[in-house]
C-alpha positions as CSV (number, residue, x, y, z in Angstrom):
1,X,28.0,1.5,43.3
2,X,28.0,-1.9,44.2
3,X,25.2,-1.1,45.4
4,X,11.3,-8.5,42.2
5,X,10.7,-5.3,41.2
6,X,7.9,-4.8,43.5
7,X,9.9,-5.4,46.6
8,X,12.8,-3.4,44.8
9,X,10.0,-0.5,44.5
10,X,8.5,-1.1,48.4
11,X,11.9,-0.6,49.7
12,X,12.8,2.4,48.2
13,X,9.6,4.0,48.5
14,X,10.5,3.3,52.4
15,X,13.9,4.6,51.5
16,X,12.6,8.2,50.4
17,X,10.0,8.7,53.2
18,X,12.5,8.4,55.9
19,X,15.6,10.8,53.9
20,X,16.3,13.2,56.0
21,X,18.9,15.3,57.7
22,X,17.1,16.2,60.9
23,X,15.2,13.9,63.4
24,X,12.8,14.2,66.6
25,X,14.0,12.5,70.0
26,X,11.4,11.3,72.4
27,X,10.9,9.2,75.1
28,X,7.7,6.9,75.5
29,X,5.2,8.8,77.6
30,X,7.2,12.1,78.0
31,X,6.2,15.3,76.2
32,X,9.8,17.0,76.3
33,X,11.5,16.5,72.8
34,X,15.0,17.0,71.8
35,X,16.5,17.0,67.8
36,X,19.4,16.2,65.9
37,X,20.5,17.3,62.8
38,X,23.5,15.5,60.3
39,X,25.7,18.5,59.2
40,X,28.3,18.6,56.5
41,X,31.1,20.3,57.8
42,X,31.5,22.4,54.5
43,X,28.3,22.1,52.7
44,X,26.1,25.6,51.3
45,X,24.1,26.8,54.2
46,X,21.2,26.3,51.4
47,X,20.6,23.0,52.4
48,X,18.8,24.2,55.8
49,X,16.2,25.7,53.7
50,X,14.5,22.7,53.7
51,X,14.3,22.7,57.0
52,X,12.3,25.5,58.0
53,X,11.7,24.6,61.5
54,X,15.5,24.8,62.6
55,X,15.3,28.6,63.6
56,X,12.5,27.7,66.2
57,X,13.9,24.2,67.2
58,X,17.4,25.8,67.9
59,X,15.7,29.1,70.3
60,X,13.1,26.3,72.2
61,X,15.7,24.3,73.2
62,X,17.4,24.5,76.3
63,X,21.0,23.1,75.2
64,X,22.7,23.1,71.8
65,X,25.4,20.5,71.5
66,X,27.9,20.0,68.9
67,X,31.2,17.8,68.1
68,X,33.2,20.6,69.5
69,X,32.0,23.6,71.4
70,X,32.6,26.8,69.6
71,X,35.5,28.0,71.8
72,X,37.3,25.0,71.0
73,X,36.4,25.3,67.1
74,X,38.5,28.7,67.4
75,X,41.2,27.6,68.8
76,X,41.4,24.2,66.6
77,X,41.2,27.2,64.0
78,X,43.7,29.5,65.5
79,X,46.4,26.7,65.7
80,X,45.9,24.9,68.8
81,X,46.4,21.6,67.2
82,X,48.9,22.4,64.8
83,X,51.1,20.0,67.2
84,X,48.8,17.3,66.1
85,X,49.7,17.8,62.4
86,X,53.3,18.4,62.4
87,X,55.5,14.4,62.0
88,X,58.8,13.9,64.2
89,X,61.5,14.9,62.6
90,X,62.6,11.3,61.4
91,X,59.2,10.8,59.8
92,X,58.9,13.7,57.7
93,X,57.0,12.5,54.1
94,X,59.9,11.7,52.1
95,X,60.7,9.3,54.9
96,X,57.4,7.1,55.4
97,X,56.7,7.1,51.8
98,X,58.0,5.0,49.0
99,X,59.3,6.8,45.7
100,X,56.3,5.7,43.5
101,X,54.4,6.7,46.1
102,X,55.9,9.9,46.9
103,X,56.0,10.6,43.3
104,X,52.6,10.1,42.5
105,X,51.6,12.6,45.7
106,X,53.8,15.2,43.3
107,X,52.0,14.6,40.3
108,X,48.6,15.2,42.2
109,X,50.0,18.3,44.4
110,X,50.9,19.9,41.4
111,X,48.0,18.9,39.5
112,X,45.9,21.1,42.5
113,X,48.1,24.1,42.1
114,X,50.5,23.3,44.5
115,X,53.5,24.3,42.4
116,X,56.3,23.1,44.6
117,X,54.2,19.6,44.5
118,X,54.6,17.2,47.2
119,X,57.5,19.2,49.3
120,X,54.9,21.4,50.4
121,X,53.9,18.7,52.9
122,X,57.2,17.1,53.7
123,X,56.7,18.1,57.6
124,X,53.5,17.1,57.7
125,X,52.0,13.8,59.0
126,X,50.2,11.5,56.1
127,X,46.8,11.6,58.2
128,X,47.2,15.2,58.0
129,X,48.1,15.4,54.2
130,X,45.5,12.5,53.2
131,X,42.6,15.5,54.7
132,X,44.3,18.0,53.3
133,X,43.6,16.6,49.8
134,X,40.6,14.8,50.9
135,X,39.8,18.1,51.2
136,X,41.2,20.1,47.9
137,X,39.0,17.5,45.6
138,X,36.0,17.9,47.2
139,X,36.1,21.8,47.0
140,X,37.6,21.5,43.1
141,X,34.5,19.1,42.4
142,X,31.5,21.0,43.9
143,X,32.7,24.0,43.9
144,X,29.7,25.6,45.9
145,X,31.3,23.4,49.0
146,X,33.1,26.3,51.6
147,X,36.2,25.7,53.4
148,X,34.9,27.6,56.5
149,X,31.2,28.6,57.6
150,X,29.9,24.9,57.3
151,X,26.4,24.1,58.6
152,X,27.7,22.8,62.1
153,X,29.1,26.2,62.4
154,X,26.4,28.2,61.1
155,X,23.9,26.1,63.6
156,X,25.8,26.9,66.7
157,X,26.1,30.4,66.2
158,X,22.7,30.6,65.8
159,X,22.2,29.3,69.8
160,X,24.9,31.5,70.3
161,X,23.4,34.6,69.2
162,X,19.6,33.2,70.8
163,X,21.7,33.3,73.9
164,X,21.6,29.3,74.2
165,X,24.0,27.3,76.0
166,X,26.2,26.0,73.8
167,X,28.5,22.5,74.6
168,X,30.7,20.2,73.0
169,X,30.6,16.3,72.8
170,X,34.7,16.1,72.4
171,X,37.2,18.0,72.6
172,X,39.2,19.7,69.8
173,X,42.7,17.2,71.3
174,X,40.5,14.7,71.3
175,X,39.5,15.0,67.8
176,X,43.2,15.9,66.9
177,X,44.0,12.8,68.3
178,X,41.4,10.6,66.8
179,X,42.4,11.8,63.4
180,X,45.8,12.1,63.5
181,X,47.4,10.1,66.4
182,X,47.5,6.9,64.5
183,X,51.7,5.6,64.1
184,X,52.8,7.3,61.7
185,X,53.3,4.0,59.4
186,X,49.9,2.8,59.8
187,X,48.8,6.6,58.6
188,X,51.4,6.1,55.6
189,X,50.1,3.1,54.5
190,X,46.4,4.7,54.8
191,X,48.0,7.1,52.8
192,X,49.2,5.0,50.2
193,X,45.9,3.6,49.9
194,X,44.3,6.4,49.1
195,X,46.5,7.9,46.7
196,X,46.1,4.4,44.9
197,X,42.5,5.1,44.6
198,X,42.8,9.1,43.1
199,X,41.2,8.3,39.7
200,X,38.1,7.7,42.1
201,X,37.9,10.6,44.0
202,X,35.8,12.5,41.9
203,X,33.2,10.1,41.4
204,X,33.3,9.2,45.9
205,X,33.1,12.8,46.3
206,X,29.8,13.6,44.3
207,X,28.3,10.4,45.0
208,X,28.8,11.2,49.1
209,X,27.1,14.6,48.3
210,X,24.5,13.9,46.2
211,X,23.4,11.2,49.1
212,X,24.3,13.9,51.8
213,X,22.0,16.5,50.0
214,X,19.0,13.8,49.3
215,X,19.0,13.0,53.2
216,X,20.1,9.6,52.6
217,X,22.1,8.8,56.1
218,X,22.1,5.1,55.2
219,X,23.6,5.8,52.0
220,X,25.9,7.9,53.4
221,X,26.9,4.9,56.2
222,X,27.1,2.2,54.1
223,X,29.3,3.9,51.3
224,X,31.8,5.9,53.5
225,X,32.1,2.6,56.1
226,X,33.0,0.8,52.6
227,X,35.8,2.6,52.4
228,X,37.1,2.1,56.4
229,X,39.5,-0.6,57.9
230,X,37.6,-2.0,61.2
231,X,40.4,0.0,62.8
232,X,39.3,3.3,61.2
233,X,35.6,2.8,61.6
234,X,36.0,1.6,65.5
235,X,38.1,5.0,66.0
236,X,36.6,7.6,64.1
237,X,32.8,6.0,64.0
238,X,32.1,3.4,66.4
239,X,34.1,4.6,69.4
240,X,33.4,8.2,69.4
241,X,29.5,7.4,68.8
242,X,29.8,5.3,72.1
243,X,31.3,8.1,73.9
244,X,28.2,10.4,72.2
245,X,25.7,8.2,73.4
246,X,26.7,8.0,76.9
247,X,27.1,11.7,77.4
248,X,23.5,12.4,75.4
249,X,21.8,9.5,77.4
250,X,22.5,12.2,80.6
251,X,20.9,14.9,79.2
252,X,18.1,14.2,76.9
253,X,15.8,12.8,79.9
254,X,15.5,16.0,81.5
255,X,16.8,18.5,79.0
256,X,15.6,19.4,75.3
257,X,18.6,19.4,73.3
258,X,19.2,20.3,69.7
259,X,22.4,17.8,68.6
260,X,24.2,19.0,65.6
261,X,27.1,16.1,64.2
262,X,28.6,14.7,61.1
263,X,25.6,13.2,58.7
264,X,28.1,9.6,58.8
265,X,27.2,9.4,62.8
266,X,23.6,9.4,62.5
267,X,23.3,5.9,60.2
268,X,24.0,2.3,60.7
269,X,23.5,-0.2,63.7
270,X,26.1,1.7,65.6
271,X,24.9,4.9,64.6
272,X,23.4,7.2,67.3
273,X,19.8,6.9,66.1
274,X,19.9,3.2,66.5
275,X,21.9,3.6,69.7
276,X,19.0,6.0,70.8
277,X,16.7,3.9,69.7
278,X,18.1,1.2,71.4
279,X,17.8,2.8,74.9
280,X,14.1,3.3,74.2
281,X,13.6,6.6,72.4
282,X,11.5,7.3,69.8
283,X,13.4,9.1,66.8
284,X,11.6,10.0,64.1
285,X,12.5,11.7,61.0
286,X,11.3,15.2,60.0
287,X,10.8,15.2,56.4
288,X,12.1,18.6,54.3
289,X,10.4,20.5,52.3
290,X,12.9,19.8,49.9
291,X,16.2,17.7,48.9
């Protein structure tokens, strides 16, 4: 949004050729190949039909890797980090926010649905209620979006049921922790921040699709890293994709691996495609047959 005509049309001719969701790994000399693909964690599995070649890059490869492995995603999904989500006692909501604050978290709770407005969260944690509606607008503005079944998911059960060994890059505590460890007064002024910005919300939400759906991983970077405090991008972007890009650096040398992660890990100079292509690999972008 903040965001010679010539160079103006050069550049984003450059733009479009390289959109994409899904890339080739390769090393210089080496004829063994590895892939990774930016998912959406609750976009329409429509979006891999314009990538036909998934189905055959998944059942060639020899490893399928995603942010969590699939036993952990069932037992983040069966409650195993509830803990995580759940404020001490003396910091219920009521507690860490102040009353405009609190009451404009009412007037959006109820404007969602959520009759008994914002006492439905009181024991949560802000980190955990700032998703929770991060959430709720994105579904009520693109409505096609899926609360469960996301491409990530879809992906790994297809190496599951191709009988591929399936791993994790994190664990599901780890991620817990990432997103919702933070003091609980830094998360309620992150909170407060956000709520600040609600009249915007719709307008984030389609604009991060629309650049998710077109390929656009830059885009997708840029915009969403707007948005961050250098705290929030170090721990939920910068750090983890260090952590990634050591573990990936062991495997891809000797082992063709298909990578599924988050679409906002793949861009930016601390993304993993520059971090790959910073230890010498070739990554190239597979274009779709559509977006």
């Amino acid at each position: 949004m903040k965001r010679s005509s010539f160079i103006l049309l050069f550049l984003l001719s450059v733009a479009i050729a390289h959109a994409s969701l899904l890339w080739k790994i390769s090393a210089p000399g080496s004829d063994k190949a590895s892939y990774i693909f930016g998912s959406h964690h609750f976009a329409s599995p429509d979006i891999l039909a314009a990538y036909p070649s998934i189905d055959s890059l998944i059942a060639s490869s020899q490893l399928v890797v995603g942010e969590i492995s699939p036993e952990e995603l069932a037992a983040a999904q069966s409650g195993s980090i509830s803990s995580w989500l759940i404020a001490p006692a003396d910091s219920t909501l009521s507690k860490v926010l102040d009353a405009s604050t609190y009451a404009l978290l009412d007037s959006i709770a109820q404007s969602y649905g959520l009759g008994s407005g914002a006492a439905i969260f009181e024991m949560f944690k802000p980190a955990a209620v700032q998703t929770q509606l991060a959430l709720l607008s994105l579904l009520k503005d693109i409505p096609e979006l899926a609360m469960s079944g996301g491409i990530d998911e879809i992906l790994l059960a297809k190496a599951v049921d191709a009988g591929i060994p399936v791993a994790g890059l994190e664990t599901a505590a780890f991620q817990a922790e990432a997103l919702f460890g933070n003091p609980i007064a830094r998360q309620a002024e992150d909170f407060k921040a956000m709520l600040a910005k609600h009249t915007q919300w719709s307008e984030t939400n389609h604009h991060l699709y629309d650049l998710y759906t077109s390929g656009d991983i830059e885009g997708m970077y840029s915009y969403a890293s707007a948005d961050m405090s250098e705290e929030e991008h170090s721990r939920l972007i910068v750090g983890r994709n260090a952590a990634w890009i050591s573990f990936l650096l062991g495997l891809i040398p000797t082992t063709s691996v298909f990578i599924v992660v988050g679409a906002g890990h793949l861009g930016g100079d601390r993304g993993l495609i520059s971090l790959l292509r910073n230890n010498g690999y070739n990554v190239t972008p597979i274009q779709p047959t559509a977006l």
